[in-house]
Backbone as CSV, one residue per row, in Angstrom:
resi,resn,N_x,N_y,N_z,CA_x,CA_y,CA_z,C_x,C_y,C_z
1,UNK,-6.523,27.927,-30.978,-7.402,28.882,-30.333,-8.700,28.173,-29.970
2,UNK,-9.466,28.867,-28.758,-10.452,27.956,-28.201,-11.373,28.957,-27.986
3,UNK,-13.041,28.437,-27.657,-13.291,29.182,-27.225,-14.407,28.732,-25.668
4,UNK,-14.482,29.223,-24.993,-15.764,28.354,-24.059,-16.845,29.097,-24.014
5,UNK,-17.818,28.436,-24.421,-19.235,29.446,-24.248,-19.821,28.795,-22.801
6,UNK,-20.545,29.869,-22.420,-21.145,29.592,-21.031,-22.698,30.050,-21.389
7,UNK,-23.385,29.312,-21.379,-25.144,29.571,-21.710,-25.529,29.401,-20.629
8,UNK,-26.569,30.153,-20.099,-27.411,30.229,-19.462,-29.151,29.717,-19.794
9,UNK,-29.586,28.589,-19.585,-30.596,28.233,-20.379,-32.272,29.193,-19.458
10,UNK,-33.032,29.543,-20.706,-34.199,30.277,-20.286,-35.016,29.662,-19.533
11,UNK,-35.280,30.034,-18.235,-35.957,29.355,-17.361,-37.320,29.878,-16.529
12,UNK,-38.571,29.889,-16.950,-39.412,30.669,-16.486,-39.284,31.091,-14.916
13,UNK,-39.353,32.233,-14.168,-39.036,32.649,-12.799,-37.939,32.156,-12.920
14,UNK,-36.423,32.114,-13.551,-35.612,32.427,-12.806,-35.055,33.522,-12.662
15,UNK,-33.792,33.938,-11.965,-33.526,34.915,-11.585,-32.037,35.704,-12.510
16,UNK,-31.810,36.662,-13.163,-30.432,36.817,-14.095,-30.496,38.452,-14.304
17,UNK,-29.464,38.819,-13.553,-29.075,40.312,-13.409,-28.432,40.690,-14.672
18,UNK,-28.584,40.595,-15.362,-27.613,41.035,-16.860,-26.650,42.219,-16.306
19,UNK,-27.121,42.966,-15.353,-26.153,44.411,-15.474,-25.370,44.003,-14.356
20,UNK,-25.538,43.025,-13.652,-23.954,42.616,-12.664,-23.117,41.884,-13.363
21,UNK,-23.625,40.768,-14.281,-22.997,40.329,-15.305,-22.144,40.922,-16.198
22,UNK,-23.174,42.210,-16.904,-21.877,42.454,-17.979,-20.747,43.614,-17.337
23,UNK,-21.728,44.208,-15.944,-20.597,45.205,-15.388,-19.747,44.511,-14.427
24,UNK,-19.790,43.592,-13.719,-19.186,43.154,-12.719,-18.833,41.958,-13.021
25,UNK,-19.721,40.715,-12.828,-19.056,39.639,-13.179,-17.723,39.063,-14.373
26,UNK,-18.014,39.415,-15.335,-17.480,39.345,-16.823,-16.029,40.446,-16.897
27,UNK,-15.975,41.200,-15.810,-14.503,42.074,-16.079,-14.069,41.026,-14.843
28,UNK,-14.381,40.706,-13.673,-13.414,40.085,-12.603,-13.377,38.340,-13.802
29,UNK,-13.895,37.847,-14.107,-13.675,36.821,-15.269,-12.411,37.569,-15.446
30,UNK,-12.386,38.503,-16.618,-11.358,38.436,-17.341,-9.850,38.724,-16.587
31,UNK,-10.154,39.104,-15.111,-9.005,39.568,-14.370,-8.990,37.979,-13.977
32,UNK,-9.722,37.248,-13.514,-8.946,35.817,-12.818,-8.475,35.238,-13.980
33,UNK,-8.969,34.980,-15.250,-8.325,34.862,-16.236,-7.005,35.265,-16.875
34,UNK,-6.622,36.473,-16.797,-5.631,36.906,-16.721,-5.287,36.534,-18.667
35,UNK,-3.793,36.659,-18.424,-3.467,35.881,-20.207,-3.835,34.893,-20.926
36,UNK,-4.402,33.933,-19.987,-5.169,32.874,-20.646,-6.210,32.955,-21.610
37,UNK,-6.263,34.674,-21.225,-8.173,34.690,-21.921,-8.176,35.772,-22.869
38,UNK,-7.840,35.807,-23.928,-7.647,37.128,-24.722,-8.701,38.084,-25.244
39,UNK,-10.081,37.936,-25.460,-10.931,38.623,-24.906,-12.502,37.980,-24.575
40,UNK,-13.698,38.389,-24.384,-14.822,37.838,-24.063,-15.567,38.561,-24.993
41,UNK,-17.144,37.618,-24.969,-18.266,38.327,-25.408,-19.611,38.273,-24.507
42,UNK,-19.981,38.878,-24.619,-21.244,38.711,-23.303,-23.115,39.122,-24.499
43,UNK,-23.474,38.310,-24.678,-24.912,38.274,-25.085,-25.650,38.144,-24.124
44,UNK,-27.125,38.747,-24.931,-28.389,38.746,-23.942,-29.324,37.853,-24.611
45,UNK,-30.154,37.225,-24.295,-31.182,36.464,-25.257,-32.432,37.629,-25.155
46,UNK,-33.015,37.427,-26.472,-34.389,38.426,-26.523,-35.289,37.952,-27.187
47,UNK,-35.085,36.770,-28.252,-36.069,35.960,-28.472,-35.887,34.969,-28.810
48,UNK,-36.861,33.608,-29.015,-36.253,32.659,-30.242,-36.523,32.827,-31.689
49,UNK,-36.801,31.987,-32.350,-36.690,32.151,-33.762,-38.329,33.523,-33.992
50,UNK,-39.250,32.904,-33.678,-40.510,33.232,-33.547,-40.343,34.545,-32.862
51,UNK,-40.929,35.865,-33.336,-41.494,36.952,-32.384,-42.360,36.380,-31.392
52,UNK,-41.719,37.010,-30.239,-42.600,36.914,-29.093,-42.333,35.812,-28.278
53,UNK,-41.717,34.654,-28.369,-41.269,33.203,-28.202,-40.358,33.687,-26.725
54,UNK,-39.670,33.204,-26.376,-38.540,33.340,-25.349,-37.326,32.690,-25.560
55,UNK,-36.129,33.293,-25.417,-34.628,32.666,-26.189,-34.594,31.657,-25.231
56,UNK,-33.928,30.674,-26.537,-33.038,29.318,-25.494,-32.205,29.678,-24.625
57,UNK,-31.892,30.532,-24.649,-30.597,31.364,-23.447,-31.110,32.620,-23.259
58,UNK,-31.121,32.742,-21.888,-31.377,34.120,-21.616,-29.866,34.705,-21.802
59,UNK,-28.573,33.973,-21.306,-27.517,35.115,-21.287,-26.350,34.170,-21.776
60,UNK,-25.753,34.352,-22.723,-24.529,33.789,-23.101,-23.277,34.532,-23.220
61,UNK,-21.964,33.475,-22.839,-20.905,34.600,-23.078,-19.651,33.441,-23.500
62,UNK,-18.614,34.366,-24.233,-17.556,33.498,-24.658,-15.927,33.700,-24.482
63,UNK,-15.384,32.959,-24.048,-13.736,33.405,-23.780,-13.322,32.878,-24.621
64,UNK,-12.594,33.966,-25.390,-11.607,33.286,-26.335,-10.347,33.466,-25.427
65,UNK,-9.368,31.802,-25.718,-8.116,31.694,-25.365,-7.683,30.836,-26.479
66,UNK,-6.162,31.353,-26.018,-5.092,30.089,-26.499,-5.421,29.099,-26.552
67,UNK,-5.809,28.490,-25.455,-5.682,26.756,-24.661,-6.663,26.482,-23.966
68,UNK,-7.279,25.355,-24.090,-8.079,24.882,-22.881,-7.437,24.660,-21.692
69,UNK,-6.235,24.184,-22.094,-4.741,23.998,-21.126,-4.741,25.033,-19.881
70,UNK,-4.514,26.589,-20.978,-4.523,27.467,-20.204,-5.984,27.756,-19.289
71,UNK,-6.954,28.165,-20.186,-7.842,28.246,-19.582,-8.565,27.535,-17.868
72,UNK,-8.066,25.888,-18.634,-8.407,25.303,-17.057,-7.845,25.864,-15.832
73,UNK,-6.319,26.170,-15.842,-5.155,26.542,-15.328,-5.587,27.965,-14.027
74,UNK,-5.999,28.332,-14.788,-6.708,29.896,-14.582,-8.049,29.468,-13.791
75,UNK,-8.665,29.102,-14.567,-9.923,28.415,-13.881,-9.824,27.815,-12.610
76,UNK,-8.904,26.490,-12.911,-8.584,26.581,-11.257,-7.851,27.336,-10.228
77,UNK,-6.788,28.257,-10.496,-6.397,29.020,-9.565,-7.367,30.134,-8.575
78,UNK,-8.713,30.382,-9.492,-9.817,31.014,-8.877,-10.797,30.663,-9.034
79,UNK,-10.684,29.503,-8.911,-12.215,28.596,-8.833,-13.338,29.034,-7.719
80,UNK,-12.921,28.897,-6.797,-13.645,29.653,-5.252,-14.197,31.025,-5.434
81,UNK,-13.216,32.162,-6.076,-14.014,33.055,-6.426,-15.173,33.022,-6.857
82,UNK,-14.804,32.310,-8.079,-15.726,32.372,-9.559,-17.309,32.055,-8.898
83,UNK,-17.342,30.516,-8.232,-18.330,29.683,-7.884,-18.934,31.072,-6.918
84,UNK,-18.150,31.801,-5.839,-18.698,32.305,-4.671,-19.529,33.770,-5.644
85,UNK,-19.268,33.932,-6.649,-20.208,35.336,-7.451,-21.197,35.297,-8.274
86,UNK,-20.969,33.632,-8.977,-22.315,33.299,-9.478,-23.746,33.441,-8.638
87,UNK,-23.763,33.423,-7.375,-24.638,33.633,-6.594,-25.272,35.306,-6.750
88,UNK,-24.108,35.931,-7.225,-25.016,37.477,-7.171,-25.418,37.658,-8.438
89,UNK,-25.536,37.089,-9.513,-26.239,37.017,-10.579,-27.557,36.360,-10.838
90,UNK,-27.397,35.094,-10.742,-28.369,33.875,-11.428,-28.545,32.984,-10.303
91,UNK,-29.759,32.243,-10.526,-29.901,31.143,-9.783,-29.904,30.069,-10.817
92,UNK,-29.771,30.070,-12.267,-29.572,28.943,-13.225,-28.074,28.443,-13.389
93,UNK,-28.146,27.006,-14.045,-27.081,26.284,-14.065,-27.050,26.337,-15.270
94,UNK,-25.559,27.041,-15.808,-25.078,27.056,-16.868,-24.653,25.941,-17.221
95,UNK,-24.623,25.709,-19.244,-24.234,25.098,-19.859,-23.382,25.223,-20.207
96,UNK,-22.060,24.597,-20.372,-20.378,25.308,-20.786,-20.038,24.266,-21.770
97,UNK,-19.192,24.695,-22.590,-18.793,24.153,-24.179,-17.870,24.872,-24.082
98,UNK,-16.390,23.966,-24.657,-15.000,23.905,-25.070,-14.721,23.721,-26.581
99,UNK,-14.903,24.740,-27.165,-14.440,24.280,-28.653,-13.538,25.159,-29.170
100,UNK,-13.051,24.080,-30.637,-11.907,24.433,-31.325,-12.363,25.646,-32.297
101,UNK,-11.808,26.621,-32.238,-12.370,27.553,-32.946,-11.775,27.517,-34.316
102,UNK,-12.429,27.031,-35.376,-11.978,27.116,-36.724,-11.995,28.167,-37.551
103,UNK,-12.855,29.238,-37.542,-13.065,30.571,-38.115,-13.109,31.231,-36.974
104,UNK,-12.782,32.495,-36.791,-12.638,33.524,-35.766,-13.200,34.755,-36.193
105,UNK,-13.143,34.803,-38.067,-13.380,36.126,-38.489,-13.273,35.360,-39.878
106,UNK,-14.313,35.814,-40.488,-14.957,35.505,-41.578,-14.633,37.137,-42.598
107,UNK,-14.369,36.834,-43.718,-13.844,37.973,-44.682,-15.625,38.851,-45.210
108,UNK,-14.848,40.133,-45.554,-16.256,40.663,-45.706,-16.986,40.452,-46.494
């Protein structure tokens, strides 16, 4: 199991619609994704450690899949989409990370 986080790093004046994101962008994700992607998470940044500070990420989100295998797979079959909608969100360049997910769910 994998997961890819996509960060968005905090950038004074830039530009990040959170509500096209978590309503629009992030469900057509999970449709070009398709089975590859078994579900997502979508965060907001609101601060850093410090009250009042500004988060290292304004917006992060995560696909859990099977496979990076798969994932790429998917990724490229709607690559063109993907690239052509980032435009109605953000004008920042996300940071993306591929990792092995060792805990998924931690006992209570």
């Amino acid at each position: 199991m994998i997961k890819v986080s996509v960060m968005y790093p905090y950038t004074e004046g830039a530009r990040f619609d959170h509500a096209y994101y978590r309503d629009r962008h992030m469900p057509l994700m999970k449709a070009w994704l398709g089975g590859a992607c078994n579900y997502y998470t979508v965060e907001k940044g609101l601060s850093g450690r410090s009250p009042g500070t500004p988060p290292a990420f304004v917006a992060m989100c995560a696909f859990i899949c099977e496979s990076a295998e798969g994932y790429r797979a998917a990724l490229q079959e709607h690559g063109a989409e993907i690239l052509n909608d980032i435009k109605n969100y953000t004008d920042i360049v996300p940071v993306v990370q591929i990792s092995e997910l060792v805990v998924e769910r931690s006992a209570p």
